[in-house]
mmCIF file as Biopython writes it, N, C-alpha, C and O atoms, coordinates in Angstrom:
data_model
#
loop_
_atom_site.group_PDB
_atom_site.id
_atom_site.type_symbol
_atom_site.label_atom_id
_atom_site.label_alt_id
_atom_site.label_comp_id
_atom_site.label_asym_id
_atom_site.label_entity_id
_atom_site.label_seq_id
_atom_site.pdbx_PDB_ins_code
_atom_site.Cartn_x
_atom_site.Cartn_y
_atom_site.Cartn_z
_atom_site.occupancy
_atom_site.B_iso_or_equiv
_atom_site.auth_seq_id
_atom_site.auth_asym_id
_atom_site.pdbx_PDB_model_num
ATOM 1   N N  . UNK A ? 1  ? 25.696 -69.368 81.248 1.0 0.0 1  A 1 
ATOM 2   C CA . UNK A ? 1  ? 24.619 -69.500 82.214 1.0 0.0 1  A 1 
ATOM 3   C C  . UNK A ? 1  ? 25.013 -70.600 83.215 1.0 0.0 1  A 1 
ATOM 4   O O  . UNK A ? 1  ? 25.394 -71.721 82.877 1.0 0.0 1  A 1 
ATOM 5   N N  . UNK A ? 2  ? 24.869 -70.119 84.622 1.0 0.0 2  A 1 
ATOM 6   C CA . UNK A ? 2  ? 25.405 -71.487 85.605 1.0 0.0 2  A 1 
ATOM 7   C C  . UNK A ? 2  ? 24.181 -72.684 85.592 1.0 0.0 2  A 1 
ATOM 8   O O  . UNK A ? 2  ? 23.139 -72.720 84.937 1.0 0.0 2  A 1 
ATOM 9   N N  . UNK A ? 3  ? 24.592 -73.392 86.324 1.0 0.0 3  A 1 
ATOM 10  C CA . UNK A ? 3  ? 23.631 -74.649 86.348 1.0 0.0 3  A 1 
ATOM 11  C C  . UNK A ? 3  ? 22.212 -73.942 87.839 1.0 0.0 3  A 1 
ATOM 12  O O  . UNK A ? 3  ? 21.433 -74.752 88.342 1.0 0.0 3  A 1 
ATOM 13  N N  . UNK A ? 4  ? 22.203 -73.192 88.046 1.0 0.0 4  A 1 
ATOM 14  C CA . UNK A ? 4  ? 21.272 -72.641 89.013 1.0 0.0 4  A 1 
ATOM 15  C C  . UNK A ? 4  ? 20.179 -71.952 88.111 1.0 0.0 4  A 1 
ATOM 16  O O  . UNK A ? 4  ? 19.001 -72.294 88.007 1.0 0.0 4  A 1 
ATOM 17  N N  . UNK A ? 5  ? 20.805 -70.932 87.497 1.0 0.0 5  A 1 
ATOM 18  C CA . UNK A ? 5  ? 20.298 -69.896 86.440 1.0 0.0 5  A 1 
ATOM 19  C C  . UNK A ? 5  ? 19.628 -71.051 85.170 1.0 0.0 5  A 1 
ATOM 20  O O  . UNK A ? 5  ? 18.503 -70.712 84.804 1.0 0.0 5  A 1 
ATOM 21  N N  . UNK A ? 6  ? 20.145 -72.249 84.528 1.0 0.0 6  A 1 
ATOM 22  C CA . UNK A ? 6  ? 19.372 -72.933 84.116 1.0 0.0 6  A 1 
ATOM 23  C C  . UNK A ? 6  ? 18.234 -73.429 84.684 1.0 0.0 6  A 1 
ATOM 24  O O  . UNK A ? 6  ? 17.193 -73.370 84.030 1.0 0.0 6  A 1 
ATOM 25  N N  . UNK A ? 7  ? 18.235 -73.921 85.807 1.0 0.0 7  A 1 
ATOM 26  C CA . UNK A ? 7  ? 16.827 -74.552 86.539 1.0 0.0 7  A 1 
ATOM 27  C C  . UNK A ? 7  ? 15.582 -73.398 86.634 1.0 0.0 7  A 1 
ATOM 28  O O  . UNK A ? 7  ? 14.399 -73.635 86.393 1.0 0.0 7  A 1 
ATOM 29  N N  . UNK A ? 8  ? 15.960 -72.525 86.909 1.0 0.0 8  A 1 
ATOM 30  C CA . UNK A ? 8  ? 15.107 -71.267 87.432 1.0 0.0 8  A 1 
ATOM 31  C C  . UNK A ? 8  ? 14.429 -71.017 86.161 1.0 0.0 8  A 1 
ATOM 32  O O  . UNK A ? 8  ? 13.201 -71.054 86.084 1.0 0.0 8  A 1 
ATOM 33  N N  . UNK A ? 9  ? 15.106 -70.790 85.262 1.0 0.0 9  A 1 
ATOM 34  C CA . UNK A ? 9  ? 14.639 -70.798 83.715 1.0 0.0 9  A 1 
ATOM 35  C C  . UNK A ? 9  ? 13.714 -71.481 83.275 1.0 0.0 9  A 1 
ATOM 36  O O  . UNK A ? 9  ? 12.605 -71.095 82.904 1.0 0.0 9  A 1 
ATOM 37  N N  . UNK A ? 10 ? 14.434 -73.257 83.319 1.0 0.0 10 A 1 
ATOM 38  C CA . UNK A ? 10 ? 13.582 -73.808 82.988 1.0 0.0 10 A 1 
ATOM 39  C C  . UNK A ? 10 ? 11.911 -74.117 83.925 1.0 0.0 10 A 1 
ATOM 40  O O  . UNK A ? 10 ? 10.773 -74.425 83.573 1.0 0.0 10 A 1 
ATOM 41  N N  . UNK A ? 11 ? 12.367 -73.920 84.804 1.0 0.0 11 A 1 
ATOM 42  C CA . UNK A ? 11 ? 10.865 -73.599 86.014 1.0 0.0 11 A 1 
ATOM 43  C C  . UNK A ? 11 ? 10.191 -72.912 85.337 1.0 0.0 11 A 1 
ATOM 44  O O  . UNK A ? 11 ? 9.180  -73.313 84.760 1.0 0.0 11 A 1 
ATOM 45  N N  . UNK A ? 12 ? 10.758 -71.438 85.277 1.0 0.0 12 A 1 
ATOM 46  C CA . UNK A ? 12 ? 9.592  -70.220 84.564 1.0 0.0 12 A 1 
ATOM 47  C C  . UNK A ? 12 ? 9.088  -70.839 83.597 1.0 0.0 12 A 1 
ATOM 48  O O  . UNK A ? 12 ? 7.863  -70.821 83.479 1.0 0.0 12 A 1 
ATOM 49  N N  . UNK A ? 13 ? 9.968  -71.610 82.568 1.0 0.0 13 A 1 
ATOM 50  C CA . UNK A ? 13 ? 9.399  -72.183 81.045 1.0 0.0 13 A 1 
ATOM 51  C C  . UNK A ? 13 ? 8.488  -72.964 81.163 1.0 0.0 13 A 1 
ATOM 52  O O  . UNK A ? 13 ? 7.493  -72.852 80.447 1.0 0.0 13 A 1 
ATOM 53  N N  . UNK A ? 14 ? 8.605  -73.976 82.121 1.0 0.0 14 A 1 
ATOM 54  C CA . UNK A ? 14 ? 7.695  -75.404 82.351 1.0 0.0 14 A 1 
ATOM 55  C C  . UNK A ? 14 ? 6.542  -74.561 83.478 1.0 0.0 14 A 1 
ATOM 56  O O  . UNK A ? 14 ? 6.247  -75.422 84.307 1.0 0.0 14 A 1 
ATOM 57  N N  . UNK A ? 15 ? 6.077  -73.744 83.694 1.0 0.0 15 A 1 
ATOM 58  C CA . UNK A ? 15 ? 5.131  -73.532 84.996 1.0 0.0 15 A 1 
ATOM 59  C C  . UNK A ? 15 ? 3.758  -73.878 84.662 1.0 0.0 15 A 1 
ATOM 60  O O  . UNK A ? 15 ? 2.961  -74.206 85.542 1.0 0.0 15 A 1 
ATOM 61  N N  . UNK A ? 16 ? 3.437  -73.819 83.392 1.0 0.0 16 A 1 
ATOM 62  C CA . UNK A ? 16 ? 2.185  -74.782 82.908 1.0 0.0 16 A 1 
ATOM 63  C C  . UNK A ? 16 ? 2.058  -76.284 83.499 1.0 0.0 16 A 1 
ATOM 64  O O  . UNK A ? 16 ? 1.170  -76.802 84.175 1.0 0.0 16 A 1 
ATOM 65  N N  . UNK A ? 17 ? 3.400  -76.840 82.941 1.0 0.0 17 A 1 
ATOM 66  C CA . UNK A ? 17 ? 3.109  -78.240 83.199 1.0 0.0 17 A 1 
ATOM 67  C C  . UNK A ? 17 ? 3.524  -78.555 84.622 1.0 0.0 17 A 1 
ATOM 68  O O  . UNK A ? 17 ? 3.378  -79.705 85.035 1.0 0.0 17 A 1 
ATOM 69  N N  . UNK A ? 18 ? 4.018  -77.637 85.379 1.0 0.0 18 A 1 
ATOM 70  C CA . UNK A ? 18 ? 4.170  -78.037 86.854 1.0 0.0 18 A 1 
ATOM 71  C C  . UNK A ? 18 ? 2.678  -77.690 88.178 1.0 0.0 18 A 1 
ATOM 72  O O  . UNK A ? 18 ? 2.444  -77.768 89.385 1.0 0.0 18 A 1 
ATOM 73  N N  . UNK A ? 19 ? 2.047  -77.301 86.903 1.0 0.0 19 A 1 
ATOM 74  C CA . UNK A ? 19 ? 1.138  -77.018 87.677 1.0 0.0 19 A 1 
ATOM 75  C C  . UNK A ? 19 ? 0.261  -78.317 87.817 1.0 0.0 19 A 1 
ATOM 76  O O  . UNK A ? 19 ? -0.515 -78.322 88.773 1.0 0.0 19 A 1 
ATOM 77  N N  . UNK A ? 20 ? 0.277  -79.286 87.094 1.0 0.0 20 A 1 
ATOM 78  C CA . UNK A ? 20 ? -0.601 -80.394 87.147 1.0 0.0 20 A 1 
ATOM 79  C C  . UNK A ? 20 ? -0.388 -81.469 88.066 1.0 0.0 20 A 1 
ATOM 80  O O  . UNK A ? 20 ? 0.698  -82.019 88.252 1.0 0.0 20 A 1 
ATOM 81  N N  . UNK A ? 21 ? -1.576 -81.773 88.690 1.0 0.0 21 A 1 
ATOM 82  C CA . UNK A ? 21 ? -1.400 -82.459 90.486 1.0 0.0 21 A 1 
ATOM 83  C C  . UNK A ? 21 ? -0.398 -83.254 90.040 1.0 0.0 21 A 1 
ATOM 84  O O  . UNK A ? 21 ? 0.718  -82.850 90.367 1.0 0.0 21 A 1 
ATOM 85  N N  . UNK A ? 22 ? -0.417 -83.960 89.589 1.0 0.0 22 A 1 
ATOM 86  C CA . UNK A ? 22 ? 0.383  -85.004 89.231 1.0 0.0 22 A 1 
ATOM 87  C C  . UNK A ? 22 ? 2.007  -85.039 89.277 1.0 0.0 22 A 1 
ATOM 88  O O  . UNK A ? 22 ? 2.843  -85.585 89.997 1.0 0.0 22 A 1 
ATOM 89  N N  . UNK A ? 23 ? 2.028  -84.300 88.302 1.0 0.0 23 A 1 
ATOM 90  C CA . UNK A ? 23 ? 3.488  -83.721 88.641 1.0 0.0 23 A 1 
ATOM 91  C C  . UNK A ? 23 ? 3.915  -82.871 89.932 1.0 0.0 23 A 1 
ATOM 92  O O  . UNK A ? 23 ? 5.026  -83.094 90.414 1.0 0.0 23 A 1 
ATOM 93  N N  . UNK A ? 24 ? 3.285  -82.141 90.371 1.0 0.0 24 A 1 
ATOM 94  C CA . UNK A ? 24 ? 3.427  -81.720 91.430 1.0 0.0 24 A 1 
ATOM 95  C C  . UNK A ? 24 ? 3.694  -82.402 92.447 1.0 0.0 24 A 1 
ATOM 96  O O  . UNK A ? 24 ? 4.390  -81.979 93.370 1.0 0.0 24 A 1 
ATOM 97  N N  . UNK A ? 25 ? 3.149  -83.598 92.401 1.0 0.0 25 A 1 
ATOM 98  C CA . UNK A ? 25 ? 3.044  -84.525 93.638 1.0 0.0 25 A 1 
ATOM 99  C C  . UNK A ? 25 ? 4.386  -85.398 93.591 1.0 0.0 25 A 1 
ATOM 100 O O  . UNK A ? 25 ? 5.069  -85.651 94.584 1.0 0.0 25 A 1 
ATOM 101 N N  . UNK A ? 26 ? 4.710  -85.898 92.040 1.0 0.0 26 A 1 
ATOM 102 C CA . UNK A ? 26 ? 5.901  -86.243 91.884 1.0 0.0 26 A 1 
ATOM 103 C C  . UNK A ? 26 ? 6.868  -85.408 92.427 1.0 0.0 26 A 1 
ATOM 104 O O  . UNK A ? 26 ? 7.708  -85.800 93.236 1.0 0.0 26 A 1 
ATOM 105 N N  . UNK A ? 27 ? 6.769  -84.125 91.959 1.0 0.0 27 A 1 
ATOM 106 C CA . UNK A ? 27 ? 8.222  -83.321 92.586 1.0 0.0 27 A 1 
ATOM 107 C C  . UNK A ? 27 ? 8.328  -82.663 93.682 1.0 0.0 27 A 1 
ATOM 108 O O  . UNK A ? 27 ? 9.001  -81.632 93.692 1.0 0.0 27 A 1 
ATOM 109 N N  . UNK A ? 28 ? 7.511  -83.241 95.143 1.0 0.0 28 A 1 
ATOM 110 C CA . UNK A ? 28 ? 6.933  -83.069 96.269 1.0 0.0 28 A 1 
ATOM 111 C C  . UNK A ? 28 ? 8.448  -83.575 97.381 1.0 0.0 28 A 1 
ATOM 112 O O  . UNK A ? 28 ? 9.069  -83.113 98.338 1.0 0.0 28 A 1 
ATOM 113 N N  . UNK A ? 29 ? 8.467  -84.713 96.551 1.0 0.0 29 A 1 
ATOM 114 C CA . UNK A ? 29 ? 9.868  -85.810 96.707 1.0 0.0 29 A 1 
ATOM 115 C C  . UNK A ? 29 ? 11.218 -84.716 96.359 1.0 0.0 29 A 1 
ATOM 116 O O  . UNK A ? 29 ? 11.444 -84.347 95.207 1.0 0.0 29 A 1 
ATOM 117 N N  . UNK A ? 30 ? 11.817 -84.399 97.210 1.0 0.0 30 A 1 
ATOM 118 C CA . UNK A ? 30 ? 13.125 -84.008 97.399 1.0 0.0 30 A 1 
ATOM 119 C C  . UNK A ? 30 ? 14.087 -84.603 96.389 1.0 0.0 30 A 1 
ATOM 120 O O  . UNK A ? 30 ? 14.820 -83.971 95.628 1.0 0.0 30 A 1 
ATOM 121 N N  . UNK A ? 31 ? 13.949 -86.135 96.520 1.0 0.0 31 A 1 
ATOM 122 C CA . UNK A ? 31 ? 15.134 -86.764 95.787 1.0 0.0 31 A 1 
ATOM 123 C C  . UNK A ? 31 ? 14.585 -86.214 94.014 1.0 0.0 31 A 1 
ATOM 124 O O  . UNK A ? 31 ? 15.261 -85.592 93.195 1.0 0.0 31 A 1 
ATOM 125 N N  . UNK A ? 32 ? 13.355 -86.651 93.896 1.0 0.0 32 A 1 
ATOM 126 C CA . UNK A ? 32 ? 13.054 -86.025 92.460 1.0 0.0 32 A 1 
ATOM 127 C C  . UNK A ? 32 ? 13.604 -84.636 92.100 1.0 0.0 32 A 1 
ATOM 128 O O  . UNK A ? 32 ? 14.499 -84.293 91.328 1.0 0.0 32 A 1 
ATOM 129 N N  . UNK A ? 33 ? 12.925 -84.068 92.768 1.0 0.0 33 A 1 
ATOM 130 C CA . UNK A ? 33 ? 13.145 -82.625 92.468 1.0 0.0 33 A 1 
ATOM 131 C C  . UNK A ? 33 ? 15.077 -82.776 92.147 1.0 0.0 33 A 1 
ATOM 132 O O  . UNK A ? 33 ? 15.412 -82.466 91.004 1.0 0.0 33 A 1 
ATOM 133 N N  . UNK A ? 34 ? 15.842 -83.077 92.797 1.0 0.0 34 A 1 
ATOM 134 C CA . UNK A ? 34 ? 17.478 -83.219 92.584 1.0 0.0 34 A 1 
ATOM 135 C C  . UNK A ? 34 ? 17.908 -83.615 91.670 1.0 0.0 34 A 1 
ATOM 136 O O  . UNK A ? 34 ? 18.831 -83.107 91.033 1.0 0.0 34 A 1 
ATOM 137 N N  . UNK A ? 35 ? 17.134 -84.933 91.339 1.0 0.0 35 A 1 
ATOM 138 C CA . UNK A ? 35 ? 17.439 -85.466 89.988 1.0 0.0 35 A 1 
ATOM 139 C C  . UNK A ? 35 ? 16.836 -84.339 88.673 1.0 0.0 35 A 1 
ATOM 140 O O  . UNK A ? 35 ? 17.555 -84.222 87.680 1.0 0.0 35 A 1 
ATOM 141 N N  . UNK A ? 36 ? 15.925 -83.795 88.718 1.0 0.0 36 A 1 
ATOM 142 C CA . UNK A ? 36 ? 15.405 -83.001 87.664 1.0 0.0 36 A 1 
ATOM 143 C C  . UNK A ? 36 ? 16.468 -81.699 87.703 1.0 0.0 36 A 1 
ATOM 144 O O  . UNK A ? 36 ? 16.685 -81.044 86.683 1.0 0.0 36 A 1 
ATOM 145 N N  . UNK A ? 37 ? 16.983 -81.453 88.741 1.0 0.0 37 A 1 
ATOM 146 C CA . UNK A ? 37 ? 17.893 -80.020 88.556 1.0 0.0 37 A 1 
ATOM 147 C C  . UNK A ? 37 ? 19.132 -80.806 87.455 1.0 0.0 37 A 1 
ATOM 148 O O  . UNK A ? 37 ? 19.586 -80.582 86.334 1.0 0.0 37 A 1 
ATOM 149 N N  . UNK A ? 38 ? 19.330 -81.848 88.564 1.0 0.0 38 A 1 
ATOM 150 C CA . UNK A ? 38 ? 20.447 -82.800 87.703 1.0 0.0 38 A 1 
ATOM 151 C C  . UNK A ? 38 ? 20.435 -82.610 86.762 1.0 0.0 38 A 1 
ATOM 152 O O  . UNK A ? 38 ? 21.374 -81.964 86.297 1.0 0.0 38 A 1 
ATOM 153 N N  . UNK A ? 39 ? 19.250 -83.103 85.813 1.0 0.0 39 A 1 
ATOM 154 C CA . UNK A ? 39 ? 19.122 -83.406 84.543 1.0 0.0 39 A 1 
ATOM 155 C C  . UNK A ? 39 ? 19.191 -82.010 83.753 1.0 0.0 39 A 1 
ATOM 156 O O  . UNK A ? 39 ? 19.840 -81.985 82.708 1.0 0.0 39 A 1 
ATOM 157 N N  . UNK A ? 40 ? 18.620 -80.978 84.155 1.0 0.0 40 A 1 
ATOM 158 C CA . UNK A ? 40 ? 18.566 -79.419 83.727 1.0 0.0 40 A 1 
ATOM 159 C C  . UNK A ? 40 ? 20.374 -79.436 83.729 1.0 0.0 40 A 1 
ATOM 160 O O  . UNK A ? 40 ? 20.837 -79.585 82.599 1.0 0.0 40 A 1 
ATOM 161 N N  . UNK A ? 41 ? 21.112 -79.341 84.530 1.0 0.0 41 A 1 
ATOM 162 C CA . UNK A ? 41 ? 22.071 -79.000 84.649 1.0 0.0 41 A 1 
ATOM 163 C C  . UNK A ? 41 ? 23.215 -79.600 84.132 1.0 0.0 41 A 1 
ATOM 164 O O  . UNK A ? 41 ? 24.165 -78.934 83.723 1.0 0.0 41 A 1 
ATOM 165 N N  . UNK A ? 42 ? 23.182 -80.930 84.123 1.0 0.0 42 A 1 
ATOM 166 C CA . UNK A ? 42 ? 23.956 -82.261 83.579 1.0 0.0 42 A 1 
ATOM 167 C C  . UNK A ? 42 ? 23.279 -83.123 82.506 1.0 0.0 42 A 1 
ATOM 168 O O  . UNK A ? 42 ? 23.263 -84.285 82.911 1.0 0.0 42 A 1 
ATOM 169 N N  . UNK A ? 43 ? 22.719 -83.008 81.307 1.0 0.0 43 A 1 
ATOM 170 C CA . UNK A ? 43 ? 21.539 -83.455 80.462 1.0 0.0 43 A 1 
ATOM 171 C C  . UNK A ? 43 ? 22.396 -85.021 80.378 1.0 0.0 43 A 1 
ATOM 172 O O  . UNK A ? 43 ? 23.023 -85.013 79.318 1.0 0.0 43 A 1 
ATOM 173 N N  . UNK A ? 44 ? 22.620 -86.300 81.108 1.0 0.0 44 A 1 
ATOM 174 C CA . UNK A ? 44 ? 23.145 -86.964 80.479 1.0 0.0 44 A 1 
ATOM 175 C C  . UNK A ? 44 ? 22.212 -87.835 80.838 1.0 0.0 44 A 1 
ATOM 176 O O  . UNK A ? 44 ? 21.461 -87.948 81.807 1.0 0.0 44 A 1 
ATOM 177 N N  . UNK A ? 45 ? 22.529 -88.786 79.275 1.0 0.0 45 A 1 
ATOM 178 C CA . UNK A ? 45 ? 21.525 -89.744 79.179 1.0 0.0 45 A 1 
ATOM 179 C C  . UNK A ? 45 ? 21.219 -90.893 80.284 1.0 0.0 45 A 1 
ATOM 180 O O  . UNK A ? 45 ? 20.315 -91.715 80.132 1.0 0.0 45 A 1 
ATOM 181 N N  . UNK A ? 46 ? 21.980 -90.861 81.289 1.0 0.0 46 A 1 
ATOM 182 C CA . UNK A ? 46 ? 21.661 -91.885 82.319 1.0 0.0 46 A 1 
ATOM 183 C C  . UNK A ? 46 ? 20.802 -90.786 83.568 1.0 0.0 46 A 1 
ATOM 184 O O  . UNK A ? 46 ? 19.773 -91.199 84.103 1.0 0.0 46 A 1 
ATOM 185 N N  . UNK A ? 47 ? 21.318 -89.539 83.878 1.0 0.0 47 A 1 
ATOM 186 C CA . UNK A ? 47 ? 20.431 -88.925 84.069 1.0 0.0 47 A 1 
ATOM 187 C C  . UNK A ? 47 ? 18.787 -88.961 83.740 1.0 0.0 47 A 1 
ATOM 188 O O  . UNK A ? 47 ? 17.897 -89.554 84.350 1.0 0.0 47 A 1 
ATOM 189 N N  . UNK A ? 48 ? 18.715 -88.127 82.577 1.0 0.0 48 A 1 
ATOM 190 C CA . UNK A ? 48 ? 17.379 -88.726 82.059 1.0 0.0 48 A 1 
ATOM 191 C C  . UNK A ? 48 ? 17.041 -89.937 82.020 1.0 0.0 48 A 1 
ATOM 192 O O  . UNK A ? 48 ? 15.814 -89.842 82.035 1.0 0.0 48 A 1 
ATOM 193 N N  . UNK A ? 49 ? 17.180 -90.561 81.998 1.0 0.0 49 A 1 
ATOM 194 C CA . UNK A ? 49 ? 16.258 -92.239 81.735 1.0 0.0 49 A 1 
ATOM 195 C C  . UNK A ? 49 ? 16.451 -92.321 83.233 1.0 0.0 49 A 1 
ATOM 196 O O  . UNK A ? 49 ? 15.264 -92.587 83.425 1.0 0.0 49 A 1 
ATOM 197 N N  . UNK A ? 50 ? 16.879 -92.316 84.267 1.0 0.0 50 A 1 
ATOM 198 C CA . UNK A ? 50 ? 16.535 -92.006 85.965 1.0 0.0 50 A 1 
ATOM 199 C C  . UNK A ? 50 ? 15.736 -91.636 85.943 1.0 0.0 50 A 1 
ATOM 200 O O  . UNK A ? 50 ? 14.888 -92.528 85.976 1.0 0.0 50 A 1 
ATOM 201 N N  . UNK A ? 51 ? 15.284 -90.618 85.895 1.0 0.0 51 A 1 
ATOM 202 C CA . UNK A ? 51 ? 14.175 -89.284 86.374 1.0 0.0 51 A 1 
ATOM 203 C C  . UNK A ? 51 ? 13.086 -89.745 85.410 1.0 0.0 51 A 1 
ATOM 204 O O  . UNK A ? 51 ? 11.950 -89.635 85.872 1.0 0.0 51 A 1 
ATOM 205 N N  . UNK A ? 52 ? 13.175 -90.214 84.231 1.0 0.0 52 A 1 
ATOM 206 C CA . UNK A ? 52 ? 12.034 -90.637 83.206 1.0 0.0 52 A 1 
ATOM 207 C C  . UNK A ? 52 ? 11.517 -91.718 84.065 1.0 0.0 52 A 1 
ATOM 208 O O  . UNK A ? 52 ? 10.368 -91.687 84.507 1.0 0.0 52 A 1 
ATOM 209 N N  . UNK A ? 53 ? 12.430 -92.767 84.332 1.0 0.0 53 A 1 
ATOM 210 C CA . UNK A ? 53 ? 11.915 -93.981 85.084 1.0 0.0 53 A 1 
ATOM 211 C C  . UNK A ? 53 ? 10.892 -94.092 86.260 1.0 0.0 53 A 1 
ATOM 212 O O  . UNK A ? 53 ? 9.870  -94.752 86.449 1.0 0.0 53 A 1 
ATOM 213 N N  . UNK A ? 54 ? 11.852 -92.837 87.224 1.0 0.0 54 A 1 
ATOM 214 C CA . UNK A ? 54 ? 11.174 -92.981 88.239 1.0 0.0 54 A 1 
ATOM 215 C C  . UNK A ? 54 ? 9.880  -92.326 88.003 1.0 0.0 54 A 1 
ATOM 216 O O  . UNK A ? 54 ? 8.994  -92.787 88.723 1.0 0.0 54 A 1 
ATOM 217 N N  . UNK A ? 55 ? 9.423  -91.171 87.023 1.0 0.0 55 A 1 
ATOM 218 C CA . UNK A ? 55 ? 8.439  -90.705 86.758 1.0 0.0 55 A 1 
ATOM 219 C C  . UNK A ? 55 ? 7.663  -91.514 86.560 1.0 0.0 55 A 1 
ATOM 220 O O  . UNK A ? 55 ? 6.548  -91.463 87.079 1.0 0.0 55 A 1 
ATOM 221 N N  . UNK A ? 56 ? 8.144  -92.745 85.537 1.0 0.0 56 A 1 
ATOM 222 C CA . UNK A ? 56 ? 6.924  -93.889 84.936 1.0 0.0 56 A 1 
ATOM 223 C C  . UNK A ? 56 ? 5.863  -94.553 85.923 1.0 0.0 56 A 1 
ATOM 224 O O  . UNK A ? 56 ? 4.634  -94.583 85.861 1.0 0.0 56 A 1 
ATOM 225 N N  . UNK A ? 57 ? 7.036  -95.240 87.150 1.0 0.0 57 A 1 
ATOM 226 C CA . UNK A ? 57 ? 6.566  -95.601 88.293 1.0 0.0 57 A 1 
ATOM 227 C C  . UNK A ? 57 ? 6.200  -94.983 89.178 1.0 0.0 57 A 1 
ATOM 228 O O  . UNK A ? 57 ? 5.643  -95.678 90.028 1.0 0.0 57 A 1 
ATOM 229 N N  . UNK A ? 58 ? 6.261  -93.680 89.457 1.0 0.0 58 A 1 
ATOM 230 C CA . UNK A ? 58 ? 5.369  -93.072 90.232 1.0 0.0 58 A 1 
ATOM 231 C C  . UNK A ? 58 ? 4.321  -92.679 89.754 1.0 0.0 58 A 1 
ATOM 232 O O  . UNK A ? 58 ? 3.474  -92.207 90.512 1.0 0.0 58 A 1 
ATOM 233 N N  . UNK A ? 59 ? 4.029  -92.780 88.052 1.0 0.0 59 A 1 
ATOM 234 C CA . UNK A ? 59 ? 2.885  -92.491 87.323 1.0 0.0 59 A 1 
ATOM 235 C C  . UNK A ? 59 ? 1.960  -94.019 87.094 1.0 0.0 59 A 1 
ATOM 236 O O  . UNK A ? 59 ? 0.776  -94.060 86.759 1.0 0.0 59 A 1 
ATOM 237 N N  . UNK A ? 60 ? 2.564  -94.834 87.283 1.0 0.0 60 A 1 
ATOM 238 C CA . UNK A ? 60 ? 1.688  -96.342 87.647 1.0 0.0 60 A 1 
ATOM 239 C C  . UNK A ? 60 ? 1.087  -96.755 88.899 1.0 0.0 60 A 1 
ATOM 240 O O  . UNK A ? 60 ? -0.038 -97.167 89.182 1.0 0.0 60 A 1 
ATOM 241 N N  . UNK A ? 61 ? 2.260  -96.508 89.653 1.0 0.0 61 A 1 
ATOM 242 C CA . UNK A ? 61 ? 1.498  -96.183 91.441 1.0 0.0 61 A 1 
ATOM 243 C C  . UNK A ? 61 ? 0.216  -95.796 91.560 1.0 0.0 61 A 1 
ATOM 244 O O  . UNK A ? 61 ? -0.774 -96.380 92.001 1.0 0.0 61 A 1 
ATOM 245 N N  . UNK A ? 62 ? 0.390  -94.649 91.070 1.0 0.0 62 A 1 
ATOM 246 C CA . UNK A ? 62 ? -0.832 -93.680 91.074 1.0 0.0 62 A 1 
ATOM 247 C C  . UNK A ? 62 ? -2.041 -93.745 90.677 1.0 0.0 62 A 1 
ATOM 248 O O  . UNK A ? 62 ? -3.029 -93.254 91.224 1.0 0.0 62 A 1 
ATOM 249 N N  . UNK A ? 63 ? -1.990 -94.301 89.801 1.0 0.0 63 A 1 
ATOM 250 C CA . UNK A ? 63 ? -3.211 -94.941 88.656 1.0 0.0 63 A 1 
ATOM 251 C C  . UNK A ? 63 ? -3.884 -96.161 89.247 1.0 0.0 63 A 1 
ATOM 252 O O  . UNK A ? 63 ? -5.086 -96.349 89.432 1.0 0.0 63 A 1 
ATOM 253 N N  . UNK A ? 64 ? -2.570 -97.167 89.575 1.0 0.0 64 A 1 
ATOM 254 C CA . UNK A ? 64 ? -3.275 -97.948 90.248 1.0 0.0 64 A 1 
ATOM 255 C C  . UNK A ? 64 ? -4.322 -97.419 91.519 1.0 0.0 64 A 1 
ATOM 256 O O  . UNK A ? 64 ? -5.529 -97.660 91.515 1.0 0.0 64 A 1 
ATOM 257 N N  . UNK A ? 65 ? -3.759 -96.809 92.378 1.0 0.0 65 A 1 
ATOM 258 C CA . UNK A ? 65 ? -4.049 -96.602 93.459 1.0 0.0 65 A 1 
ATOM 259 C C  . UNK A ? 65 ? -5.871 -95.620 93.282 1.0 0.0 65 A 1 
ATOM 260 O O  . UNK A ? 65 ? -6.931 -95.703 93.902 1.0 0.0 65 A 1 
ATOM 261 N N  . UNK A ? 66 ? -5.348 -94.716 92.025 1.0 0.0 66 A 1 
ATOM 262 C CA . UNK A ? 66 ? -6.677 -94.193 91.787 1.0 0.0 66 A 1 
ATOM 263 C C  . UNK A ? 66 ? -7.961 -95.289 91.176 1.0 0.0 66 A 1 
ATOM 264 O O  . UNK A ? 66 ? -9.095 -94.856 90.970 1.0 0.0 66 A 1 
#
């Protein structure tokens, strides 16, 4: 399976949880969205803990702000 055909996959799989504003809004961001193919495509642990990170803080932003 190429690294394209993984993302698409995992999209169809995750479409529950992409549906929630939240996340949505996170992966609104271009650079996110890249890093998450990244991570689909390249699972490495500095990968993930990137994309986890920046999730954290864009999930504190938010909260605050709400």
């Amino acid at each position: 399976m190429n690294p394209k055909q993984k993302v698409e996959l995992y999209f169809r799989k995750s479409q529950k949880a992409f549906s929630h504003p939240i996340i949505k809004e996170f992966f609104k961001n271009e650079k996110n969205k890249q890093l998450l193919e990244e991570v689909i495509a390249n699972p490495t642990n500095e990968n993930t803990c990137l994309l986890d990170n920046r999730f954290k803080s864009y999930y504190q932003r938010a909260r605050i702000v709400k």
